[in-house]
C-alpha positions, -999 to +999 in steps of 0.1 A: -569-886+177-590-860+197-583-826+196-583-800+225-588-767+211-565-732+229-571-698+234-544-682+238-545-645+252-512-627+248-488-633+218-459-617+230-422-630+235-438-665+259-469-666+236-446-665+205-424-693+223-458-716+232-466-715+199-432-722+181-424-750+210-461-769+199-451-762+160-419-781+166-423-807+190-466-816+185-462-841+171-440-858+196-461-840+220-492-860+206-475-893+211-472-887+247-507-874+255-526-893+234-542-859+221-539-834+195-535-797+212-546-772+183-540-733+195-572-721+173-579-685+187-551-658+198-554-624+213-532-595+215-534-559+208-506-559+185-517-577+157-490-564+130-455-577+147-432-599+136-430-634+160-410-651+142-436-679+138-462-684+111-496-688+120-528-684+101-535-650+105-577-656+107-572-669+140-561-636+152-582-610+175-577-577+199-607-589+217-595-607+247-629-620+263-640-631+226-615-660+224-624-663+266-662-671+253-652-690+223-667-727+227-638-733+202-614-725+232-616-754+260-586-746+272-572-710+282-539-694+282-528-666+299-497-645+292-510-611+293-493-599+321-507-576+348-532-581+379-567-561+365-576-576+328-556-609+336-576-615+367-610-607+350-603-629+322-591-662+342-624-656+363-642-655+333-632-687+322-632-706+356-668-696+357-673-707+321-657-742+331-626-739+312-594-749+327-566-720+325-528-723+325-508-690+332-478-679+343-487-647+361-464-644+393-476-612+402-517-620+398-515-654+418-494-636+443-519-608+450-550-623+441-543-661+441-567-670+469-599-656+449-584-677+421-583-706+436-614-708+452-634-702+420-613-730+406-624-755+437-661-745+438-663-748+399-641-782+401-622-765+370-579-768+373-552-740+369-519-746+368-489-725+367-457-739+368-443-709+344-447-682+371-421-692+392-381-706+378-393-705+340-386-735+326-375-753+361-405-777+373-405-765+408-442-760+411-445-796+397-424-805+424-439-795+453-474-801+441-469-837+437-431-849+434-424-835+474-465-844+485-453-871+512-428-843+526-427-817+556-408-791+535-386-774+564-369-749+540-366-732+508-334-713+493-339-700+460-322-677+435-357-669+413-347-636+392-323-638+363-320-601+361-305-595+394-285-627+394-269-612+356-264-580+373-247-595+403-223-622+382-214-591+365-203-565+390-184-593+405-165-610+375-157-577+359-158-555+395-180-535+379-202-508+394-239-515+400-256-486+380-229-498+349-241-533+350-278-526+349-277-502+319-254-530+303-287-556+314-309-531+300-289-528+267-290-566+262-327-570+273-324-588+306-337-562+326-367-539+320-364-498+314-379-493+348-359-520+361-377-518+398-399-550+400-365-567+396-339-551+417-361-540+443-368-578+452-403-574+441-406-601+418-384-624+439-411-618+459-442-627+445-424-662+435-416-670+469-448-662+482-466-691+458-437-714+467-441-705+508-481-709+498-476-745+479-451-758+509-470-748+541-507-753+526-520-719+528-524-686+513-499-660+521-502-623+525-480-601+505-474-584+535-461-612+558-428-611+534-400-591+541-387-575+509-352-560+503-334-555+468-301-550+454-305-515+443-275-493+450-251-525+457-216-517+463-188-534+445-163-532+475-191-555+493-188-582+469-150-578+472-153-583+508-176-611+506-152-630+485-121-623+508-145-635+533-154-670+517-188-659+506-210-646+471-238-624+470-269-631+459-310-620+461-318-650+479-357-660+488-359-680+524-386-700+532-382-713+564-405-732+589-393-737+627-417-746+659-445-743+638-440-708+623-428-695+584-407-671+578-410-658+540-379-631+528-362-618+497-327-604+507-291-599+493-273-627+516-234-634+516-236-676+503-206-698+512-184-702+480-185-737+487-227-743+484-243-751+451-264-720+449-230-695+452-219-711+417-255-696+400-242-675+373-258-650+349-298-654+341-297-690+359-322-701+388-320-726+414-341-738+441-331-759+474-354-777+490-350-793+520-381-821+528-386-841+561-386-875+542-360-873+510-339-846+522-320-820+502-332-815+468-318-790+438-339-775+407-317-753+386-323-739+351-330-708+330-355-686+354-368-668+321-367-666+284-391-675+256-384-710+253-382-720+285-408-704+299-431-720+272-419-752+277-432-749+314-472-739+298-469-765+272-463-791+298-493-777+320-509-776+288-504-812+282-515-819+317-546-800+316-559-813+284-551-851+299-575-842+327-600-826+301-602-855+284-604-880+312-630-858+327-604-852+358-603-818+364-588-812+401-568-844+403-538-821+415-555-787+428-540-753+419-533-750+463-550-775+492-552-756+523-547-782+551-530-749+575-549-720+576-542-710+608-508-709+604-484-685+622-457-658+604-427-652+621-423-618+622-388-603+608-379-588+642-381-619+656-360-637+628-317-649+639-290-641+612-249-639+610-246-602+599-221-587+581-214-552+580-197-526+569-190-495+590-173-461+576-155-445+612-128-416+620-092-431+622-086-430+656-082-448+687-113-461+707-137-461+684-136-500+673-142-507+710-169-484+711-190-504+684-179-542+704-196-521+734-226-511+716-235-546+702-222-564+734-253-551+750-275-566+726-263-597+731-242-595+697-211-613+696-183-603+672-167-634+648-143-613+628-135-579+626-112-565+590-101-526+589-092-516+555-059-496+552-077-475+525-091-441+536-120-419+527-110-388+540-103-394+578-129-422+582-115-462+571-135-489+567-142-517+589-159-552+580-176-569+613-187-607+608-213-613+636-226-644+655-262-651+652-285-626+666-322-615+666-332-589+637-345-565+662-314-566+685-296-556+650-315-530+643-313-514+679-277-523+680-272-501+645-293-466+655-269-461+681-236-467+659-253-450+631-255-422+655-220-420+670-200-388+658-172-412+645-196-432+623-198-408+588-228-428+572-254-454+575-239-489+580-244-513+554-254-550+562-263-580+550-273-610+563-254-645+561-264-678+550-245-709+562-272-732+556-265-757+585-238-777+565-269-785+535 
C-alpha cells in the first residue's frame, strides 16, 4: 500500500490528538483511503512533555522549516497557532508544492486571501475544516455538501468557552466574573480569556464561513464584533421570563444582494434548536435556497475532536496526492468579488433593553416619546418592583428597527436626568419561524 509521509508542526493538545486518533484508528483509516498516512517528522519547541502518546522520539525537531523542507514530508500540518511563523511556514510549503491542512481560525481570517492565492497559482490544496466547529464538518459542508445552494443565512454558536460560561450563569444564576474563573479552573477558557469573551474568535470563524457561503474574501473589518464580557445575570433572568436564552451568536445574513457578518449576545427563542446548546457544544444553521434548513451540532473544541476534523482533511488531501488531483475542491472560489457589506447602521433588529430610571411618574412616557420619534415601536414593557436606591428597573421589548435609529434613540435616554446608567441591550433573534 503506498504511503504518504506528514510533517507535523506543533505537538501540542490537537497535535497530541492527530497523532493518538491515526495510532488508533490507521488501520481502519487505511482501508478507506487506500493509503498508508505515516506522520514521520514533528516539530515543537517543547520536546520533553508528556502527550500521552508514544512516538519514536528520532522523529522529533525544534526546527519548524526543517520538517517544512523535508522531502520526507509531502504533506504538512499545521497546529502551531498564531498569524507570523504559521503564515511563513504554510507559504513555505505551498511554494514547495506541498499540500497543507491547518486549523488556524485566526491566520485564514486575517491573512487567508494571500493563502489562497499561492495555493491557486501553485495548483497545491489546503484545507481546513478544524478552524471552525472542531470536530463538526461545516467547512465540508459548504464546500461541497451545500455547492448547488444560495446560502441565505447562517446562525451559529462557534465558541465553547462562552457558550460554558453562559449555561453556567444561567443554570446556577451565577455571576459572570464567578463562572469564568470557574472556566478558567477547569481549562475551558484561557488565563487572558479575551479572544473568547470578547467575540473575537467567534469572529474570525464567521468570517471564513461568510467567505465560503458568499464566494469572496472578507475583511476583518466589515464584521461587527461584540462579546459577553461583563454579562449580567438579572438579563438572563429576564430573557427567560421573556421566552428567550442568551447566547454569542454569529449571523450571516444575505438580503437584496448585500451580507451582513456579526458576533453578538442575542436573546434566542427557548423553543429553536440553537437555545438548547449547552456547555462547550457548537451548532451551526444553515439555511440554503435549494434544501432548506440544515443543523451541524457537535463539540466546537477539544483534542479529539478537533483532530478528527485534520485527520479527515488529511485523508482527503493525501487521496488527491495520490491521484495527482490537487484542487479538485479549492481552499475558496471567488465567483463575487464585488460584493456589497451591509453596514451595521443600516442592519433591523427586535431590541431588548434594560433601562435603570428614578421611581416616579412620567418618566416611562418620556422614553415611549423618545423612541416614538425614531420610528421605534414598543412590544412589551416589564418594571421590576425591586429598587436600587430610587431608580427601578424597566425591561422594554422593541419592534424591529434600524441599528442607527437605536443608537440615536439611546444617547438621548442615556442622557435624561432620570436615567442613572447606560442602557443595556441586546438584540433579538426570532429567526422567521426556521
Amino acid at each position: 500500500m503506498k504511503k504518504i509521509g506528514v510533517g507535523l508542526l506543533g505537538f501540542g493538545t490537537i497535535g497530541a490528538g492527530v497523532v493518538e486518533g491515526l495510532q488508533k484508528n490507521g488501520k481502519l483509516l487505511s482501508d478507506r483511503i487506500g493509503l498508508e498516512i505515516e506522520i514521520r517528522r514533528i516539530a515543537d519547541l517543547d520536546l520533553e512533555r508528556d502527550r500521552g502518546v508514544k512516538i519514536d522520539r528520532a522523529i522529533l525537531t525544534q526546527d519548524a522549516r526543517a520538517v517544512v523542507d523535508d522531502p520526507a514530508c509531502e504533506v504538512i500540518i499545521e497546529l502551531i497557532g498564531g498569524t507570523t511563523l504559521a503564515r511563513e511556514l504554510i507559504l513555505r510549503a505551498i511554494a514547495l508544492g506541498k499540500p497543507v491542512v491547518t486549523a488556524n481560525k485566526a491566520l485564514l481570517a486575517e491573512h487567508g486571501a494571500e493563502i489562497f492565492r499561492l495555493a491557486r497559482a501553485k495548483g497545491v490544496d489546503i484545507y481546513f475544516e478544524a478552524s471552525v466547529g472542531g470536530g463538526i464538518p461545516i467547512i465540508r459542508a459548504l464546500r461541497e455538501g451545500l455547492v448547488a445552494n444560495r446560502i441565505d443565512s447562517l446562525y451559529a454558536i462557534l465558541n465553547g468557552t462562552c457558550n460554558y460560561i453562559l449555561t453556567r450563569m444561567e443554570s446556577e444564576a451565577q455571576k459572570f466574573d464567578r463562572v469564568l474563573k470557574d472556566a478558567q479552573a477547569a481549562g475551558y477558557a484561557e488565563a487572558d480569556p479575551g479572544l473568547d469573551i470578547d467575540g473575537h474568535d467567534t469572529a474570525h470563524k464567521a468570517l471564513i464561513l461568510a467567505s465560503l457561503a458568499y464566494g469572496c474574501q472578507i475583511p476583518m473589518d466589515k464584521v461587527h464584533v461584540e462579546g459577553i464580557r461583563g454579562l449580567a445575570e438579572v438579563d438572563m433572568e429576564n430573557a427567560l421570563a421573556l421566552g428567550y436564552r442568551i447566547k454569542l451568536l454569529a449571523v450571516i445574513h444575505r438580503q437584496n444582494e448585500e451580507i451582513e457578518v456579526r458576533v453578538h449576545p442575542t436573546l434566542v427563542p427557548l423553543k429553536h434548536l440553537l437555545a438548547s446548546v449547552s456547555g462547550v457544544f457548537n451548532a451551526v444553521l444553515v439555511n440554503g435556497d435549494v434544501v432548506g434548513p440544515t443543523l451541524y451540532y457537535g463539540r466546537g473544541a477539544g483534542r479529539l475532536p478537533t483532530a478528527s476534523a485534520v485527520i479527515g482533511d488529511l485523508a482527503d488531501v493525501a487521496r488527491n496526492l495520490s491521484l495527482g488531483t490537487p484542487g479538485r475542491v479549492p481552499a475558496l472560489t471567488e465567483y463575487a468579488p464585488d460584493i456589497r457589506f451591509r453596514p451595521v447602521g443600516d442592519i433591523e433588529s427586535r431590541y431588548y433593553l434594560r433601562i435603570s430610571v428614578l421611581d416616579r411618574p412620567g418618566v416611562l412616557g418620556q422614553i415611549a416619546s423618545i423612541l416614538g420619534r425614531y420610528g421605534i415601536s414598543i412590544a412589551s414593557v416589564i418594571q421590576k418592583e425591586a429598587h436600587v436606591g430610587r431608580h427601578v428597573g424597566v425591561v422594554i421589548v422593541t419592534h424591529r428597527a434600524r441599528e442607527l435609529d437605536f443608537d440615536a434613540a439611546l444617547t438621548e435616554i442615556d442622557a435624561m436626568p432620570a436615567v442613572s446608567s447606560r442602557t443595556v441591550r441586546y438584540r433579538i433573534e426570532d429567526f422567521d419561524g426556521q
